[in-house]
Structures are given as C-alpha cells and as structure tokens.
C-alpha positions as CSV (number, residue, x, y, z in Angstrom):
1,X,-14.4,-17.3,-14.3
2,X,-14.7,-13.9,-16.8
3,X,-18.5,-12.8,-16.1
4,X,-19.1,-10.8,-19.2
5,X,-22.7,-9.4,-18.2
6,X,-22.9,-7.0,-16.1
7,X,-26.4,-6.8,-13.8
8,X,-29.3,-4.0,-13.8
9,X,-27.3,-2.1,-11.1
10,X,-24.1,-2.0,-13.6
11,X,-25.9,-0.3,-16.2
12,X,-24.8,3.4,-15.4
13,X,-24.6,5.4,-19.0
14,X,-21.4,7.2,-19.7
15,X,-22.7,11.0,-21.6
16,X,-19.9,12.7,-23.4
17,X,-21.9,15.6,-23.8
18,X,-22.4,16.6,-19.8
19,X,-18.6,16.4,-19.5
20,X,-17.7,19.4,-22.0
21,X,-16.7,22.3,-20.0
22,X,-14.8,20.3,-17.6
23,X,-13.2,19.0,-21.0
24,X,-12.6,22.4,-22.2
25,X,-10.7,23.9,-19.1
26,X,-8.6,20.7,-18.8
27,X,-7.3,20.9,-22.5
28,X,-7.0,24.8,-21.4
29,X,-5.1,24.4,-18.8
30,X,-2.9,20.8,-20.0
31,X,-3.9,18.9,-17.0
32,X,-5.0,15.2,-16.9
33,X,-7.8,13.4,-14.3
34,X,-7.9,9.9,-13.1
35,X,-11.2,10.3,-14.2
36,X,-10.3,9.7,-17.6
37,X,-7.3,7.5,-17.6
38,X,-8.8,4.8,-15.3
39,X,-12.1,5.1,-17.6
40,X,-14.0,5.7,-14.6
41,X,-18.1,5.2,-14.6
42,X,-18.7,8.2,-12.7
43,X,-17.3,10.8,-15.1
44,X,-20.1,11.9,-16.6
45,X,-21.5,12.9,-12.9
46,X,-18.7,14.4,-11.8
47,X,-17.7,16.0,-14.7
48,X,-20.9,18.0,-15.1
49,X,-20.8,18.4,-11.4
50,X,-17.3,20.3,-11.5
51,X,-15.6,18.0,-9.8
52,X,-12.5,15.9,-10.6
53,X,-9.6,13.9,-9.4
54,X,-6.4,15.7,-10.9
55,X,-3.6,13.3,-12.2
56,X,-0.5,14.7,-11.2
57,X,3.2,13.7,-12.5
58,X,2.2,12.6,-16.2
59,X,-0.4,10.0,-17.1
60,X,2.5,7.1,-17.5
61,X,3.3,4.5,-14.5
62,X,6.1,2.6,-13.7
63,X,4.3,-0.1,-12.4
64,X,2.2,-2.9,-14.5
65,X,-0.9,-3.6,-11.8
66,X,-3.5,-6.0,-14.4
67,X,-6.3,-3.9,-12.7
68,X,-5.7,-0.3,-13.7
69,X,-6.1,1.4,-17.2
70,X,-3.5,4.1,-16.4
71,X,-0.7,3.7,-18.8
72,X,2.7,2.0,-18.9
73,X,4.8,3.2,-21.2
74,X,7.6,5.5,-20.2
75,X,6.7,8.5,-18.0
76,X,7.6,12.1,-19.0
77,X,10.1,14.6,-17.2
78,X,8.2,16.4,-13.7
79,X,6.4,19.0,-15.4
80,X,7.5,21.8,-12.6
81,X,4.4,24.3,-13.9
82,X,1.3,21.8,-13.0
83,X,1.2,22.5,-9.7
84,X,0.4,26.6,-10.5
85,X,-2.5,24.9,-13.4
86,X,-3.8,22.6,-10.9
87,X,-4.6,25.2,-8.3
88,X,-5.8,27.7,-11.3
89,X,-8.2,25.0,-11.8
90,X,-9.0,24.5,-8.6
91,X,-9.9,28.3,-8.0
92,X,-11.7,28.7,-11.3
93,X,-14.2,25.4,-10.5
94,X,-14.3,26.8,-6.6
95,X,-13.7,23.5,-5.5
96,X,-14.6,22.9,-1.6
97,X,-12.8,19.7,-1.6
98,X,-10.3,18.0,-4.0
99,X,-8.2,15.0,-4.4
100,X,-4.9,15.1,-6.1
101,X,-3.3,11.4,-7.0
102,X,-0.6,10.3,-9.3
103,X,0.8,7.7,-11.1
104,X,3.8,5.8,-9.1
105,X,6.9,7.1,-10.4
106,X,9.7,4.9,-9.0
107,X,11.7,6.4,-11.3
108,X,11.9,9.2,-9.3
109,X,14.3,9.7,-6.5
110,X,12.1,11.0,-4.1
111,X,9.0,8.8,-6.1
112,X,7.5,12.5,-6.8
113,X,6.9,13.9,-3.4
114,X,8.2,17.3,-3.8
115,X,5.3,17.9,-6.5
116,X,2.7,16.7,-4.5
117,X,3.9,19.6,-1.7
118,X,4.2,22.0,-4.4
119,X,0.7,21.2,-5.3
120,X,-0.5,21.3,-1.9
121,X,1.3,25.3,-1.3
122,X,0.1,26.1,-4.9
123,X,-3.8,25.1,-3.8
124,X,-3.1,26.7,-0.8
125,X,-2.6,29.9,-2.0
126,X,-5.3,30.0,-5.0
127,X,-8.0,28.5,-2.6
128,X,-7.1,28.6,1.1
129,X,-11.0,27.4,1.6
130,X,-10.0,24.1,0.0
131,X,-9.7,20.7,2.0
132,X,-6.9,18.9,-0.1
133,X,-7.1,15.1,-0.1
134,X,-3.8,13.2,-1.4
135,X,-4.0,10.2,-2.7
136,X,-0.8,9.0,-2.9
137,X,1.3,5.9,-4.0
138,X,3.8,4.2,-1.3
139,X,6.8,6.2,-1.9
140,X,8.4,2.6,-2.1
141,X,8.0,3.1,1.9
142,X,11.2,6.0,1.6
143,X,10.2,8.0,4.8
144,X,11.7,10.6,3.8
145,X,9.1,11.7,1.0
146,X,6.5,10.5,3.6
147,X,7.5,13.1,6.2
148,X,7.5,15.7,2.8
149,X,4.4,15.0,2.0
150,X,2.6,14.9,5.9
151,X,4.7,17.8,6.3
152,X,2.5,20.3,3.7
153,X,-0.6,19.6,5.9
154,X,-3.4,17.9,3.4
155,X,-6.6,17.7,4.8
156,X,-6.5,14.3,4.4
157,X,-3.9,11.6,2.9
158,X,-5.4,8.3,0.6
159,X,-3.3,5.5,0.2
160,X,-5.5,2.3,-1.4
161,X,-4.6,-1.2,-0.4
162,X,-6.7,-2.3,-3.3
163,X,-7.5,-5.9,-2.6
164,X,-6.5,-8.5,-0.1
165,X,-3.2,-9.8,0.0
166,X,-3.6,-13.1,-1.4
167,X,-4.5,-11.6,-4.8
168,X,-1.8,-9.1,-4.6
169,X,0.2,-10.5,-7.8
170,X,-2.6,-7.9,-9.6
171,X,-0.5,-5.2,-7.7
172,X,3.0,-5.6,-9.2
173,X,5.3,-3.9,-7.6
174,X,3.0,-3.2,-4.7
175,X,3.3,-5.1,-1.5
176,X,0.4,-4.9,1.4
177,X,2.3,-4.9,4.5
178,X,4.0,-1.8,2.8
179,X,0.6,0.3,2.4
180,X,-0.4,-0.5,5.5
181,X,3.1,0.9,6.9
182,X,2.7,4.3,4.5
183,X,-0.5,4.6,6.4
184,X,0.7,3.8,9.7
185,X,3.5,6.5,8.9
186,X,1.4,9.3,8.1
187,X,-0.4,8.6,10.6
188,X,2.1,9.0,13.0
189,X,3.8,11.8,11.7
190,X,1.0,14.1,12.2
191,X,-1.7,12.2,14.0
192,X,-4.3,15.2,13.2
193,X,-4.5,14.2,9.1
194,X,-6.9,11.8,8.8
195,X,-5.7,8.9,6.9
196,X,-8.5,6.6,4.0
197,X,-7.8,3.9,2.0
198,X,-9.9,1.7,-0.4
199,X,-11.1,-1.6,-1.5
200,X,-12.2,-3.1,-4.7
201,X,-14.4,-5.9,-4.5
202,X,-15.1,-9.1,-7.0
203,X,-11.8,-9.8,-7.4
204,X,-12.1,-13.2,-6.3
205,X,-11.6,-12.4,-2.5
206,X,-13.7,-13.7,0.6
207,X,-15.7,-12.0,2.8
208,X,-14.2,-12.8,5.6
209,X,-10.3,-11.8,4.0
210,X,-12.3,-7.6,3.4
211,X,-13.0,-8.0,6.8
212,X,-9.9,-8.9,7.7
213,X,-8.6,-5.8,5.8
214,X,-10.5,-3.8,7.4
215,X,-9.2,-5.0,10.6
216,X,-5.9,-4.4,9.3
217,X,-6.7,-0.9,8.7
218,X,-8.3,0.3,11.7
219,X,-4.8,-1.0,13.4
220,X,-2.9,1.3,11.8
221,X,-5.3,4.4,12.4
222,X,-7.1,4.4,9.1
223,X,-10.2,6.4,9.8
224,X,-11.8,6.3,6.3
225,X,-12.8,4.0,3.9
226,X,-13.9,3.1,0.2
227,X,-15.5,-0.1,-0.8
228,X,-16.2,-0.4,-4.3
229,X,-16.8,-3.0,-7.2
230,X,-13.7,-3.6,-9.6
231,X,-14.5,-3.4,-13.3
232,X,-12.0,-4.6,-15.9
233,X,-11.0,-1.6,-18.0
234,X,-10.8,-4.1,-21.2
235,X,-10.5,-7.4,-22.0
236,X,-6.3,-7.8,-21.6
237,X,-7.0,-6.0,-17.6
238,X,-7.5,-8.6,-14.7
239,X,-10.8,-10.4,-15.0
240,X,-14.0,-9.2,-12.8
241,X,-14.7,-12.4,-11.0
242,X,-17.9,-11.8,-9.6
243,X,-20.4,-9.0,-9.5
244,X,-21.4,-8.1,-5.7
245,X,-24.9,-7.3,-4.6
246,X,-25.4,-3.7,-3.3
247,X,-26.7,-5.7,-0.3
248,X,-23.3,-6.8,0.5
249,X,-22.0,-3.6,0.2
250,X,-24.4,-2.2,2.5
251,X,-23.7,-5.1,4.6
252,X,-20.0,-4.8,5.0
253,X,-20.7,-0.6,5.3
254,X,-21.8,-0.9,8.6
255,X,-19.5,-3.6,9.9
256,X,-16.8,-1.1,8.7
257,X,-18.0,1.4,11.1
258,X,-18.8,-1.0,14.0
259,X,-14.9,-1.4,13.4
260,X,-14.6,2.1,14.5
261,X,-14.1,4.0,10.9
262,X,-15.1,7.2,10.9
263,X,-16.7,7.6,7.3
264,X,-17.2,4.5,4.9
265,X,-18.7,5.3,1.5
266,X,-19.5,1.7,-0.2
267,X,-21.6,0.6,-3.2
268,X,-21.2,-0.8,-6.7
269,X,-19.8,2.8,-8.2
270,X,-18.0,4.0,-5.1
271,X,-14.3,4.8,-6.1
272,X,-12.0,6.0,-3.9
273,X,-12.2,9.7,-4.7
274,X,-16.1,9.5,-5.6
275,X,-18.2,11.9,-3.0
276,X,-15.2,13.0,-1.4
277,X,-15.9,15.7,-0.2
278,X,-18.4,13.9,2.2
279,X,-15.9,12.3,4.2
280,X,-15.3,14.6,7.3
C-alpha cells in the first residue's frame, strides 16, 4: 500500500534560503553532496550548519536501487582534482568531522577506491584535526580496494545494508551477505576503525527481521548504527509502505545498544550521515 500522507512528525520544512553559502562554495569549488542528490530532509539544517556529506566520483550510479534519487545515467570520467577541492572545503568550513560517500561505480576497475584514499591524504593534509568517516559502497566485495581503502586510516568506515534481505530486490545489484562481508573485512583489516552501517525503516519489513539485522551486524563487529524512516524521493521510487512511530524508533534504539553497539542514532529524520560527528 502507497501511504501518500505523511504524519505531524513528517512535516519538516525544506528553506532554500538557510542553504546559500554552503550553495555558493559548492558551485565554487565544483563539488556535489548527497545532500542534494538523495533530496535529503535535513538539508536545510545542515546546510546552514556548515555541514555536508560530499559526493565523490560524479553524481551518476551504475546501479538502479528503486529507493535512491541519485542518478543513473552514465557516470563521468574520475575527476583526479576533487579530492584537493574536497579537502579545500573541508578546511574552509573547519569541519571537525566529515563523511565522504560515493556513487557505486562498477565501472571502475578498482570500483573507485584509489579516490577515496586520495581524499582521505588530501583531508589529511588540509585538516589533520578532521575525523574522516567513509561511506562506502561494497567494492563488489574485491579485497583488494577494501585493503586500499582500510589502509588510508579513516576515522571511521560506513557501509549501509539498507533494509532486510527479503526486500533486497530494491537494492539491485546489491546483495546482503556481501555488505555484511565488506564490513566484516574492514573490520578485520584494521580492527581499530570502527565500522557503522544503516537501516531504513517502512519498507515493508518486520520488527523482528531489523532485529535480526542488527544481530547480523553486531556479528560482524559493526559498532555503529543508523535507523531511519525511508521516504520515496518521487512517485516512480519504491513505495513508503508504512510510516513508523518515533516510539518504535526509540524502542528499537535501545535494544540496539543492549546488542552491544556502541552509538545508535534512530528517529524519523536520522540518515546515515546525519549528526555524525556524534558517533564516537
């Protein structure tokens, strides 16, 4: 069932005008932000915050999951220069904390690797003060751009399971044993990053199948965790099946972290890279 009405705790208002000088130095500086290309509802308080998600590798995936707004068409050549603008930006906006994501790029041999590491050195030496989160697609499970990628030392490496795997036909291309695997990998290739992953809910998942992702998690060391409630980009995206109460969210919150996670932000709004820099 498509529920077209969202509830009173949906209703945040997106304001174009508190998001103009984050605008202005992204246009400056030719860089793009999840924030934008997954239309996300937190935009407005991030923007005018200073904070943002940076989009690495182009704004074009090779993968067609119904859930996400981030384009489809064909991706662009590596744009060898973005990891110097990133870290500009990152050392102009004196970020304590940022995430850098991507699109998946199978097209690439090593899926894009190599630029997240040259991000990671480029923030690195703009910013040394920065924690670097990387949220990161599976590599298609090559271990070889996993071991790159552990091997620059972020603060923290993201990799979202999304849903539960009985709904994982939304994920094309994407298989759940294989995230939990990319986690499990990083996680054993330098067991001091701390590895996070994320959950949308209302997909038309149980309760008892998050919990059972969460369980799946904490086997394979995952020590944070976002919970978060999916909303359809547009009409032609995956339906929202249900709307869940913040009550639940609250709920499954703290059986999250009688499951041993370290950190679990979870609420209506929560996206994976939202209050970040609060997971520690």
């Amino acid at each position: 069932m498509n529920i077209q009405r969202k509830p009173e705790w949906l209703r945040k208002k997106v304001n174009p005008g508190d998001q103009g000088k984050m605008r202005q130095l992204l246009g400056e500086l030719r860089l793009n932000t999840v924030c934008q290309q997954a239309l996300c509802p937190n935009i407005s308080e991030c923007f005018s915050c200073g904070q943002a998600t940076f989009l690495i590798l182009g704004k074009n995936c090779t993968r067609l999951c119904s859930f996400c707004n981030v384009e489809k068409t064909a991706p662009l050549p590596v744009d060898s220069d973005e990891p110097a603008r990133v870290a500009e930006a990152v050392a102009r906006l004196k970020l304590s904390h940022v995430v850098i994501t991507s699109p998946t790029r199978d097209d690439l041999p090593d899926g894009g690797a190599s630029l997240y590491v040259a991000t990671v050195t480029a923030i690195r030496n703009a910013s040394p003060a920065t924690r670097i989160e990387l949220l990161i697609p599976d590599f298609q499970g090559v271990v070889s751009s996993l071991k790159a990628v552990t091997a620059a030392r972020p603060d923290i490496i993201a990799h979202n399971v999304e849903t539960v795997p009985r709904l994982y036909q939304i994920r094309s291309g994407a298989d759940y044993r294989r995230s939990l695997d990319v986690l499990q990998a990083c996680a054993d290739l330098v067991p001091d990053i701390r590895t996070k992953s994320g959950v949308m809910l209302g997909m038309g998942e149980t309760e008892e199948e998050v919990l059972q992702v969460f369980r799946d998690l904490r086997e394979v060391g995952c020590a944070y965790l976002s919970i978060g409630q999916y909303l359809a980009p547009s009409r032609r995206h995956y339906p929202v099946q249900e709307y869940i109460r913040p009550e639940l969210f609250e709920s499954l919150r703290l059986q999250a972290l009688e499951m041993g996670f370290s950190h679990v932000e979870s609420g209506p709004y929560v996206r994976s890279s939202y209050h970040a820099g609060k997971y520690a």
